[in-house]
Structures are given as structure tokens and as C-alpha cells.
C-alpha positions as CSV (number, residue, x, y, z in Angstrom):
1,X,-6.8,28.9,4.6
2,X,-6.8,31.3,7.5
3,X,-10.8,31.2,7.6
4,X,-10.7,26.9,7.3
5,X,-8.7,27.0,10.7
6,X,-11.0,29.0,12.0
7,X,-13.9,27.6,11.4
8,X,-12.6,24.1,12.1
9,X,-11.1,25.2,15.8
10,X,-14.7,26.7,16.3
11,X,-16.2,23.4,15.7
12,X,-13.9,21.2,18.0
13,X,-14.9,23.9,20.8
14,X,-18.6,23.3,20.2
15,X,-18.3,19.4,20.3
16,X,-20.5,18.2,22.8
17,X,-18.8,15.5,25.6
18,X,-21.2,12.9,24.3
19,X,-19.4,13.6,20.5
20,X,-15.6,13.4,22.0
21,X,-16.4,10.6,23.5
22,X,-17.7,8.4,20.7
23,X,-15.3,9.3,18.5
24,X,-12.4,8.6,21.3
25,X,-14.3,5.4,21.1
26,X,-14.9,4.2,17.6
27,X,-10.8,5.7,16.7
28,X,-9.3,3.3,19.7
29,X,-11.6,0.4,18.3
30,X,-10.7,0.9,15.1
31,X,-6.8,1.0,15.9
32,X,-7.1,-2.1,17.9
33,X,-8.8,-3.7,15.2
34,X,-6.0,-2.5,12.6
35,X,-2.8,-3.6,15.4
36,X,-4.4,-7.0,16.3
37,X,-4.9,-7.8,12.4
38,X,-1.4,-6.6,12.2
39,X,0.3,-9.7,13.0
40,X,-1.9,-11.2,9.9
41,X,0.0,-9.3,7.4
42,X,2.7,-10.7,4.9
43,X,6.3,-11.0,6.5
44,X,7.4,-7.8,4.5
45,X,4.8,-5.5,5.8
46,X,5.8,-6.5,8.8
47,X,9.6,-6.3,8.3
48,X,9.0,-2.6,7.5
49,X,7.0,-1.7,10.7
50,X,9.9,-3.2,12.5
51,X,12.2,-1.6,10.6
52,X,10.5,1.7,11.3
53,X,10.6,0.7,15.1
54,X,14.0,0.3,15.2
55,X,14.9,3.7,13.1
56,X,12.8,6.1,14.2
57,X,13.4,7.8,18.1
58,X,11.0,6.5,20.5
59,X,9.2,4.3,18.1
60,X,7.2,1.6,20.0
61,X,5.9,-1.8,18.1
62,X,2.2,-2.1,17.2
63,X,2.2,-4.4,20.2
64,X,3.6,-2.4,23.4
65,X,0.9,0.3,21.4
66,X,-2.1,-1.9,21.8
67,X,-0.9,-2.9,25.4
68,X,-1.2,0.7,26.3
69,X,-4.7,1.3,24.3
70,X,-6.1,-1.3,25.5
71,X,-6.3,0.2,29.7
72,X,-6.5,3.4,28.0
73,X,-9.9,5.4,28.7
74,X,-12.1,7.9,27.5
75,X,-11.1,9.9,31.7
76,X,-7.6,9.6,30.9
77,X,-7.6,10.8,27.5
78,X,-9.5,13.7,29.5
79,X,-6.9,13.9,31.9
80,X,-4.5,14.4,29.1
81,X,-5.9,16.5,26.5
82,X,-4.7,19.6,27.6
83,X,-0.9,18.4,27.2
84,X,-1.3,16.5,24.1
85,X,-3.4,20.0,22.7
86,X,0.0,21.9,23.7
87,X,2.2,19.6,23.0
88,X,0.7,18.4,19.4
89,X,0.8,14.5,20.2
């Protein structure tokens, strides 16, 4: 295990800028792909999202979550990594 870590901690510090950003890219596409289809699903699928919303502490529904994706770029996820890195979020 110790030797997996390091070897995948190696390979996120050799990504090139060109890498990071396509995958920024194709994850936010894909997750506004999966929230705007969200709204497609059966009633209870939904029901358990919002009850997930409404249990969990600081839970936000799919749609205040796209709202934000949406303006969100590729600079500010930049501008944030080293916070989210320390934080783990």
C-alpha cells in the first residue's frame, strides 16, 4: 500500500497543465451532464437526494451545485487547489 501512494502522488506531480486541464474539463461536463438529467429521474430517486439534502450538514441540491459549476473554471479551480489539497474537498 505504502508504495501504491507513492507512486500515485508521484504521478499527479508529473501531470502536465495540459492533462489537469482536460480532465478538470471532461469531470465538470460529465457532472453537468449527470445533474441536468437529474431532474429526468423517477420521483423516488429523487425523493432520496432531497432527503439527503436535508439530512446531511451543508448538503446543497443538485441544482444550487450545477449553478456554481456552471461559472466555475479551469483558473479558479487553480486558484483553489492548494486549499481543497489541504483541506481534502
Amino acid at each position: 500500500m505504502p508504495r501504491y501512494i507513492e507512486e500515485t502522488v508521484q504521478k499527479i506531480i508529473e501531470m502536465k497543465e495540459e492533462d489537469l486541464r482536460e480532465i478538470f474539463e471532461r469531470v465538470k461536463e460529465t457532472f453537468l451532464a449527470d445533474w441536468k438529467n437529474y431532474y429526468y429521474e423517477q420521483s423516488y430517486q429523487q425523493a432520496l437526494a432531497i432527503f439527503e439534502t436535508l439530512m446531511i450538514d451543508k448538503a446543497t441540491p443538485k441544482s444550487a451545485q450545477r449553478e456554481v459549476l456552471e461559472s466555475f473554471s479551469y483558473e479558479k479551480f487553480k486558484e483553489y487547489q492548494q486549499g481543497w489539497l489541504k483541506s481534502g474537498k
